[in-house]
N, C-alpha and C positions, 0 to 999 in steps of 0.2 A: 634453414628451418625444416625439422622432419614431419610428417604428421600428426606426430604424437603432441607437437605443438600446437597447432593446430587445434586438436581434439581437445587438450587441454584449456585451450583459449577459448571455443566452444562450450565447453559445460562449464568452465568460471562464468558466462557470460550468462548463461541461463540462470544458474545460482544465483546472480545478483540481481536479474529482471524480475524473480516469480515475486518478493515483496513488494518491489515499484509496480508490479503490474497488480499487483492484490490492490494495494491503495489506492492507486490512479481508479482503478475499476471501479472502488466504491465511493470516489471521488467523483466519478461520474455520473453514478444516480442520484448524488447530492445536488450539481448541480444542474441536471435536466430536472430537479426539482426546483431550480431556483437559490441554491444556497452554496456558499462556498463555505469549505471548512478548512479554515486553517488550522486547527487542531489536528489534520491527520497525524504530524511529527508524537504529538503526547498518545499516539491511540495506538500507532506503532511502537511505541515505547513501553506503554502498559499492558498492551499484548504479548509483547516479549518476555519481561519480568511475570506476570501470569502464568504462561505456561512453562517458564522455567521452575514458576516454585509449584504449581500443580504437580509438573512429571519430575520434581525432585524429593517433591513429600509422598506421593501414591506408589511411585514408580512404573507409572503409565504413561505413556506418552501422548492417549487416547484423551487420557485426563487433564493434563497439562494444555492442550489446545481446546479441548470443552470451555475448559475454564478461562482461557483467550476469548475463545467467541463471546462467552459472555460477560466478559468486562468492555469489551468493544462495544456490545449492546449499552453496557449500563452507560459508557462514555459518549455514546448517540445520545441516546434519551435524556443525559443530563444537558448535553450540548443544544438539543432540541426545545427543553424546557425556557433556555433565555432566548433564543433565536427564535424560534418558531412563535411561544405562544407569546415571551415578555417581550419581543421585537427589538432584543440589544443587537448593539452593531457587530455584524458577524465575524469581523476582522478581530478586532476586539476581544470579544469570546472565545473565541479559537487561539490567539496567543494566549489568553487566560488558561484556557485548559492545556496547552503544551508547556507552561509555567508549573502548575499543577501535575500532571504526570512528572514531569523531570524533576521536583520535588518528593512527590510522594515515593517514588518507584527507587530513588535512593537512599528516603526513608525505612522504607519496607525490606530493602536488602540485605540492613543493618541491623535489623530487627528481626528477622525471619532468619539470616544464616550467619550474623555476627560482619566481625571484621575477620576476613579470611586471610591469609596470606597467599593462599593461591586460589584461581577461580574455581569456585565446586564446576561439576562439570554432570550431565547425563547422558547414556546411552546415546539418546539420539533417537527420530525416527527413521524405522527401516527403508531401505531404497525398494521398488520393487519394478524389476526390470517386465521390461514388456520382448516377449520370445521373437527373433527375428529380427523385430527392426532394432534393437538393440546393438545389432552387428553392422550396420550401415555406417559405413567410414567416418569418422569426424561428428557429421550429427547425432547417428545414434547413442553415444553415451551423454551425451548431453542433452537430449528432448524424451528420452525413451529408458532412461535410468534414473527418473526422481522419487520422490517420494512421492505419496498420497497429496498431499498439499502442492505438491510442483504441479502435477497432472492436473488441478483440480482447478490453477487456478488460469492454466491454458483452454480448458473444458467451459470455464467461465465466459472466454470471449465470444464464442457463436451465442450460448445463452444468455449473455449481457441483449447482443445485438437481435435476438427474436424478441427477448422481451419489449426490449423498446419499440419497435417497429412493426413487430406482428399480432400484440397481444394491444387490448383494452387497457389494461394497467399499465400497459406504457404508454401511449397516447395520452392518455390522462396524465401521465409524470413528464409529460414532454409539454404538454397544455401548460400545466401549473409552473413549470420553466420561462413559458414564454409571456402567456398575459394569466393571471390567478383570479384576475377579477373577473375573465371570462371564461375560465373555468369551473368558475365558480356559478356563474348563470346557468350551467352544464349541470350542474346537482354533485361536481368533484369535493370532497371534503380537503381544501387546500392543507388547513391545519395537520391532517392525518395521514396526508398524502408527505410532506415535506418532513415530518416526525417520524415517517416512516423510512424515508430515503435514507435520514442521518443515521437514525437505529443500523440500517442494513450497510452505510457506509460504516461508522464504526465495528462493526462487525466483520469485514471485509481486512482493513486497515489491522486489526489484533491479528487478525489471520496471518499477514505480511508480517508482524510481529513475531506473531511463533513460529512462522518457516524461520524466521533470524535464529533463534534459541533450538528449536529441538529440529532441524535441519542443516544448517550451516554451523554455528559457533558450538552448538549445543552446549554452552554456558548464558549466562547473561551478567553484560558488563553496563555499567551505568553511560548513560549517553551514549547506548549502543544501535539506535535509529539512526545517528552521524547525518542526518540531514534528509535522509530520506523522505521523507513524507513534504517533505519542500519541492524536491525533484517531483517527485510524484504530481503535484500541481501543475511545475511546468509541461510533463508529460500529458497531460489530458489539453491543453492546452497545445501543444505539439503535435496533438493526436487526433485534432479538431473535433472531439467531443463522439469520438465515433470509437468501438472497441478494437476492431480490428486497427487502426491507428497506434491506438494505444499500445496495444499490444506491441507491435513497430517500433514504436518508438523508447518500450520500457524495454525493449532488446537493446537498441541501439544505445539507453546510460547504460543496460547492464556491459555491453561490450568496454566504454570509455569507464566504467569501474573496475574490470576485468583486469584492462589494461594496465591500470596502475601494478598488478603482484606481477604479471610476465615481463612487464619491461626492466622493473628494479632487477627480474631473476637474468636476465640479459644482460648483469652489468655494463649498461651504456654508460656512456662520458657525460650524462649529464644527473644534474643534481636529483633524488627522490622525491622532493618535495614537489615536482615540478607533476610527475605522475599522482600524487594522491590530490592537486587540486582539478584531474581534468572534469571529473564527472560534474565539478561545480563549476568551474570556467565556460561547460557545455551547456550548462543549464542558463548561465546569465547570455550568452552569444543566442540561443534558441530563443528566448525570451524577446532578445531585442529585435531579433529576426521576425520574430510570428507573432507575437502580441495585438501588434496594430495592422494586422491582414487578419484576423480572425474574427467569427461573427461566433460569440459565446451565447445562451438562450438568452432572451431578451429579459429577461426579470431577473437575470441572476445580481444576488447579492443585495437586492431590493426588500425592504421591508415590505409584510402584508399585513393589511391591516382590515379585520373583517368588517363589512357594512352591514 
């Protein structure tokens, strides 16, 4: 194997981490607030389809991801409205709403561009190389040749981690994580702080959506999140709740996703199917591995219930 292999295996690997690292990331502030959301899968989903029909109706591509972030928004706050204020149970609601995306979003497909026979497709957003380190063997075309949205959401993980740990606003979202009732003695507004987290996680989460559409596929295909926003779970979990981890560790599915197109192009001896189950094989082995050695915030997935 030459380097080009390499190289290549390298930027697939990145391609596939910046959505698992968008969603894990805002998976994260969810739950250092205390909330798990299993709805990520529906919010990568409906991020996706968003910005593909924004930047196929406008023909911006500026437009198409605006219009992501704010469906991500809207899919926080409605996610926040039963969890947060009506106290339903958050597993629950989160399969509800990833039921609802995978409904609506192929609703909306067939209604906004027909039955196609072939996938509409756009532009795409522009790569925009960085001078220099772009030429560094192997890595640089894969860390240093993304788009706006790749760089952005590498940029994210130091600012994930000052947030939480050097700023007020995170101490407070790290409080209301752990005990809410005494955060709440603290003068924290739990309710606003936890509706706040999922807003900014769903918004995060659409984001990982439209790198899928106008970076990677630059079409949008119906159940084309493929499990993602699941992985993304175990990755924060993987990642023991810390960004740099995460970040770790959304390399390391995107390497075992990566893997699946090099090895099939490698005609080995052994069956394809065997390659496109790794990233989920790696995800159930991770799980059984670090689950029960992890200490997740103490509240998470706990109802609050104000006094």
């Amino acid at each position: 194997m030459d380097t080009s292999f390499y190289t290549a295996l390298a930027t697939s690997t990145v391609t596939m981490a910046v959505p698992l690292l968008l969603a894990a990331l805002g998976e994260l502030l969810a739950e250092r607030a205390g909330m798990i959301n299993i709805g990520l899968e529906g919010m990568l989903l409906v991020g996706a389809f968003a910005a593909m029909a924004g930047a196929y109706s406008s023909g911006s591509v500026a437009v198409g991801i605006g219009l992501a972030l704010l469906s991500g928004a809207v899919l926080g706050l409605l996610l926040a409205l039963f969890v947060v204020v009506q106290n339903a149970n958050q597993v629950v609601a989160g399969t509800a709403l990833n039921l609802l995306a995978a409904g609506l979003t192929g609703v909306a497909y067939r209604a906004v561009f027909g039955v196609t026979g072939a996938a509409l497709t756009i532009p795409g957003a522009p790569v925009v190389p960085v001078p220099l380190l772009q030429s560094v063997p192997v890595l640089g075309p894969a860390f240093f040749q993304q788009t706006v949205l790749g760089y952005a959401s590498f940029l994210l993980v130091p600012a994930v981690a000052v947030m939480l740990h050097s700023t007020l606003f995170g101490l407070r979202l790290r409080m209301v994580g752990e005990n809410p009732y005494a955060a709440e003695t603290q003068g924290v507004a739990v309710w606003r702080l936890r509706a706040l987290a999922l807003v900014a996680c769903g918004i995060l989460a659409a984001a990982g959506g439209a790198f899928l559409t106008v970076a990677y596929a630059k079409t949008f295909v119906e159940g084309m999140s493929a499990g993602r926003g699941f992985i993304a779970l175990a990755i924060v979990i993987v990642g023991r709740w810390s960004p740099v981890g995460i970040m770790t560790a959304a390399l390391l599915f995107g390497l075992a996703t990566a893997l699946q197109f090099h090895f099939q192009a490698l005609e080995l001896a052994v069956p394809y199917q065997f390659f496109l189950t790794l990233p989920y094989v790696l995800t159930l082995l991770v799980l059984a591995g670090y689950a029960g050695r992890t200490h997740p915030p103490a509240a998470l997935a706990q109802p609050y219930r104000r006094e």
